[in-house]
N, C-alpha and C positions, 0 to 999 in steps of 0.2 A: 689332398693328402696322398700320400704314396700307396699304391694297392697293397704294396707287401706290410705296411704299417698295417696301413686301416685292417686286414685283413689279420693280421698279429692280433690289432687292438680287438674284433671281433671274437675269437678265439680264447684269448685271455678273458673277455666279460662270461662267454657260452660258459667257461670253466667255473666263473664265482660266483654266477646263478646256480651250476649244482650245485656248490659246494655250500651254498647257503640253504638251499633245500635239503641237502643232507644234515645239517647244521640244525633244523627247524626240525626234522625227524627226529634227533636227538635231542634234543630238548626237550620236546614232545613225550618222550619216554617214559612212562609209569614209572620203572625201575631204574635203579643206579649202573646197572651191568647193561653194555653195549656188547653185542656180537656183531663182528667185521668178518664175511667170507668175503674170500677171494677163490676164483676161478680161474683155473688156466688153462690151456689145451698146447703138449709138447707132440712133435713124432718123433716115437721112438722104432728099433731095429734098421736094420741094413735091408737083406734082402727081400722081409716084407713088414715094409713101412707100417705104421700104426700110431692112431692119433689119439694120445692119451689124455682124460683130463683129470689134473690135480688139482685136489681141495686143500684149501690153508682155513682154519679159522684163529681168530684174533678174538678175543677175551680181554674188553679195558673198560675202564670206569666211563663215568657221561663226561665228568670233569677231563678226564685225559682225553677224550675223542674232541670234546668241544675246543679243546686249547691246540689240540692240534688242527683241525681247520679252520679258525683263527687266524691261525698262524700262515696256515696253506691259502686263506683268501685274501689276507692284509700283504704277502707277497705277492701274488698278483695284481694285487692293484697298484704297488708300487711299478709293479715292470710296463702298467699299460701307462703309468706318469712318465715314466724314461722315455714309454715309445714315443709319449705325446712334445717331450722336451726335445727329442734326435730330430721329430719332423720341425716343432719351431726352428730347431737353430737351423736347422739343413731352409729351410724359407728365410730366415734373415740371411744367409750365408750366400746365398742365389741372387739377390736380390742385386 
């Protein structure tokens, strides 16, 4: 199989394993209410740089987080099918 596949196809699984561990955290969840922080670090000014970091948090049900990584893990696994369909044909196409 081609490095830059296999290496794709690697990448894309690394991702649906978390996203199913995150998936099982939620789930897992006494309560209905999920909190999602996000963290980010920008620099800001000119003449003396500075590295800032901003908090977001996110506030949504268990049923909305769940359906959206669902949805974030069944598209990955479609795209590691494409990859695996580009290397079939690219091997019948060779041949």
């Amino acid at each position: 199989m081609n490095e830059k596949i296999s290496n794709t196809i690697a990448l894309k699984q690394q991702i649906i394993n978390e996203l199913e561990k995150l998936s099982l955290d939620v789930e897992e969840s006494v309560t209905n209410d999920i909190r999602f922080r996000i963290e980010t670090k920008h620099w800001y000014g000119y003449s003396e740089p500075f590295l800032k970091k901003d908090r977001h948090i996110l506030d949504v049900s268990k049923d909305t987080m769940q359906s959206i990584l669902s949805s974030a893990i069944e598209k990955e696994k479609e795209r590691i099918e494409k990859l695996i369909d580009m290397e079939i044909q690219k091997r019948i196409g060779g041949k």
